[in-house]
C-alpha positions as CSV (number, residue, x, y, z in Angstrom):
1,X,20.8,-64.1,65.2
2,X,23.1,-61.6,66.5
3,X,24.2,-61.1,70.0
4,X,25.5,-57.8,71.3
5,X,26.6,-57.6,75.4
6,X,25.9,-53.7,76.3
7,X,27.4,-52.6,79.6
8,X,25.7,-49.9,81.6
9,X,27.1,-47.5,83.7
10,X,24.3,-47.1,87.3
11,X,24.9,-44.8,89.7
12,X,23.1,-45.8,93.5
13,X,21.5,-42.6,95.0
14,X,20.8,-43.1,98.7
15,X,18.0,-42.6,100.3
16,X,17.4,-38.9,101.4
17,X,14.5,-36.1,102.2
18,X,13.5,-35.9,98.5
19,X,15.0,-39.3,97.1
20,X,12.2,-41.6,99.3
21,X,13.8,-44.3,98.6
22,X,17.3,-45.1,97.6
23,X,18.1,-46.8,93.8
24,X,20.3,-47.4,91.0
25,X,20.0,-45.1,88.0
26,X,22.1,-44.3,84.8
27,X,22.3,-41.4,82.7
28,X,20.7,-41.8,78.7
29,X,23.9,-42.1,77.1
30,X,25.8,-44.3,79.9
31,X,24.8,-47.6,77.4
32,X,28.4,-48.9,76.2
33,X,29.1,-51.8,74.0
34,X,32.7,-52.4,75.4
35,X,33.6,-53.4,78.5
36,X,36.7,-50.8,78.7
37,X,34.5,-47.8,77.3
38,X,32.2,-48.8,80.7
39,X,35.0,-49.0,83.0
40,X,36.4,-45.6,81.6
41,X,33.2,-44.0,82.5
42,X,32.7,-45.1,85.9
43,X,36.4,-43.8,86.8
44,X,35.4,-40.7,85.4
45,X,31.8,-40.1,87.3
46,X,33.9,-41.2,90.4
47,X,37.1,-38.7,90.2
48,X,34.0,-35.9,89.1
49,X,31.8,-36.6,92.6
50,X,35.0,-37.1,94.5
51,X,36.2,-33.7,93.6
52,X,32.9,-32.5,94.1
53,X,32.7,-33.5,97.5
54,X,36.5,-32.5,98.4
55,X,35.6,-28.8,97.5
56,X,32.8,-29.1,99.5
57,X,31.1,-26.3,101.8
58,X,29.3,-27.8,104.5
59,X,25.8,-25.7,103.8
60,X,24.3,-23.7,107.1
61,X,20.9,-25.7,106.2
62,X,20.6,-29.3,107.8
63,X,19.3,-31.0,105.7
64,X,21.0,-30.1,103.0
65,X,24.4,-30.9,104.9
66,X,22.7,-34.1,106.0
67,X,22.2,-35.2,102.4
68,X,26.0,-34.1,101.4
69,X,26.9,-36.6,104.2
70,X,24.6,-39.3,102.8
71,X,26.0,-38.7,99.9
72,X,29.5,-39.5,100.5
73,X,28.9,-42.3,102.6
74,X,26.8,-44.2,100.8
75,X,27.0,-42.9,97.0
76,X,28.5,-45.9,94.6
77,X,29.2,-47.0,91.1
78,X,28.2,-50.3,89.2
79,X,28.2,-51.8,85.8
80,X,25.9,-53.7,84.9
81,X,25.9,-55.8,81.7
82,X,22.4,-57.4,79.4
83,X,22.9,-60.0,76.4
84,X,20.9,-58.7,73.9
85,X,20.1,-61.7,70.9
86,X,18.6,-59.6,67.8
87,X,16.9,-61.8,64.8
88,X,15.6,-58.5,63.1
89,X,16.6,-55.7,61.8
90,X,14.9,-52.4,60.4
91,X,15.2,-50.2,57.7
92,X,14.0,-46.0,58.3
93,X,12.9,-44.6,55.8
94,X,11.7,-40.8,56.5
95,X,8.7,-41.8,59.0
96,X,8.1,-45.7,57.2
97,X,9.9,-48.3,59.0
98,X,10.6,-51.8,56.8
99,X,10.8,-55.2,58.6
100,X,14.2,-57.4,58.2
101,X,15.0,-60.6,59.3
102,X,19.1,-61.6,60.0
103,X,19.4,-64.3,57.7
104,X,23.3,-64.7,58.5
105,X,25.9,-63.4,60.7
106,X,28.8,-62.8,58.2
107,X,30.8,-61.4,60.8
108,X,30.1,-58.5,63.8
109,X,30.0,-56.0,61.3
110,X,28.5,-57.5,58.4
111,X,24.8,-59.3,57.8
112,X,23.0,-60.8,55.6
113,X,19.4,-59.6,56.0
114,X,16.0,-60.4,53.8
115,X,12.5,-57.7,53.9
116,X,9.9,-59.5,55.6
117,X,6.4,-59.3,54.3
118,X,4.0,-56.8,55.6
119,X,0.1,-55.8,55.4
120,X,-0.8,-53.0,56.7
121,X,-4.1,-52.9,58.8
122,X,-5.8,-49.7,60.0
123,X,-9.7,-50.9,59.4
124,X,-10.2,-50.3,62.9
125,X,-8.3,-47.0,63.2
126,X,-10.3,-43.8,62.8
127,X,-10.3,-41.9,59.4
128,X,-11.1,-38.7,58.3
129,X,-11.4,-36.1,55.4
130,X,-8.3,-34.0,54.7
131,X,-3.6,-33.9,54.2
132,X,-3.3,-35.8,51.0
133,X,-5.6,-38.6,50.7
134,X,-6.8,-38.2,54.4
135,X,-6.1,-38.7,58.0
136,X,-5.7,-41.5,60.1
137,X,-6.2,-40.8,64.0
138,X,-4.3,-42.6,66.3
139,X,-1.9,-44.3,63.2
140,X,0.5,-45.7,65.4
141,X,-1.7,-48.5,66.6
142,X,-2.1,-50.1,63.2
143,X,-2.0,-54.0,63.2
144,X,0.9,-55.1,61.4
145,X,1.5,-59.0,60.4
146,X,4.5,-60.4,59.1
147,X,5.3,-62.9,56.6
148,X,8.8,-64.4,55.6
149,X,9.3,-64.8,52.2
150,X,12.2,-66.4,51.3
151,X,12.1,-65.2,47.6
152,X,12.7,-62.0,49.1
153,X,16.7,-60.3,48.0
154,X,19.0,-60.8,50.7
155,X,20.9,-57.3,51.0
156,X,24.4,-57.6,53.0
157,X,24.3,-54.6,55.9
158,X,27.2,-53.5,57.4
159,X,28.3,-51.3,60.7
160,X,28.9,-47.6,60.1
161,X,32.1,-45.7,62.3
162,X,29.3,-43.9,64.0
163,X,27.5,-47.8,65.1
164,X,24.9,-47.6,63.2
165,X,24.0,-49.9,60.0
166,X,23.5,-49.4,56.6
167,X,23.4,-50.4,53.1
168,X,24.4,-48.0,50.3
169,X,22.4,-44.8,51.8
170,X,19.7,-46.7,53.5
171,X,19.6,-46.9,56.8
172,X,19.2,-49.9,59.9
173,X,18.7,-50.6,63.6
174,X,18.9,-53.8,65.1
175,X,15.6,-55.2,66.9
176,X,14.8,-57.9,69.2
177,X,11.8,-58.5,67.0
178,X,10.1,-57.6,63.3
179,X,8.7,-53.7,63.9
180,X,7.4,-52.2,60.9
181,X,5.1,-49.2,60.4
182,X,3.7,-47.3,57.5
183,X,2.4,-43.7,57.6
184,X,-0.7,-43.3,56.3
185,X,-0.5,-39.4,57.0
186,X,2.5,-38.3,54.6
């Protein structure tokens, strides 16, 4: 198993006219997997909307200059942080996906992983006439059941610069559990 602390970067938005209620969001890419990356962040969303509201013109509509004032009183930064423990791993390949489990931690950047065995179930999945060999309606709700097998090769995987993982030109993801899919349509 592999644990990985990510760090998020959550912005409160007060309450306003069109906000009905207020809450804590983050942007997609505010997801950080070092503390210092997060805190980096945060200092620069808050020297951005404290610029912002220095240069501000206080609008002629109310409410608009009621939510600027909102803003800046009650507008705040927080980073939150969630312990992630993954025990699988998977492999994409084109639009199949191949099951892995961690077998060993070697090291934060290197693991030890082994295919897990899969059937593939789409009995109850509508079929019909046509592509290559046919269609399959609704594919993505096939039934999948998974097998270890420790006969199975274990492959080492390691962490790419850009924080992904791989193994010679394959490539992996880290999940929380086995996901694997097979399409039927290609």
């Amino acid at each position: 198993m592999l644990k990985v602390t990510y760090y998020w970067v959550e912005r409160y938005t007060p309450k306003t006219w069109y906000n009905k209620k207020g809450e804590w969001t983050c942007g997609v890419n505010d997801k950080y997997t070092t503390l210092a990356e997060a805190k980096a962040k945060l200092a620069k969303e808050k020297a951005s909307m404290e610029k912002c509201l220095a240069n501000k013109k206080i609008p002629e509509d109310k409410k608009a200059a009621e939510h600027l004032a909102k803003m800046e009183a009650e507008i705040d930064w927080r980073i939150t942080e969630k312990v992630v423990n993954y025990k699988y791993v998977c492999e994409y390949l084109y639009s199949d996906v191949q099951a892995y489990e961690i077998v060993k931690v070697v090291s934060d950047k290197t693991l030890e992983v082994r295919k897990i065995d899969t059937k593939h179930n789409i009995a109850h999945l509508k079929q019909y006439a046509g592509g290559f060999a046919g269609h399959v309606a609704g594919q993505h709700n096939q039934k999948v059941t998974y097998e270890t097998n420790p006969d199975n090769e274990i492959i080492r995987i390691r962490k790419k610069k850009n924080g992904g993982w791989g193994y010679k030109d394959c490539k992996f993801g880290l999940s929380e559990k086995p996901y694997a899919f097979y399409d039927f349509n290609f």
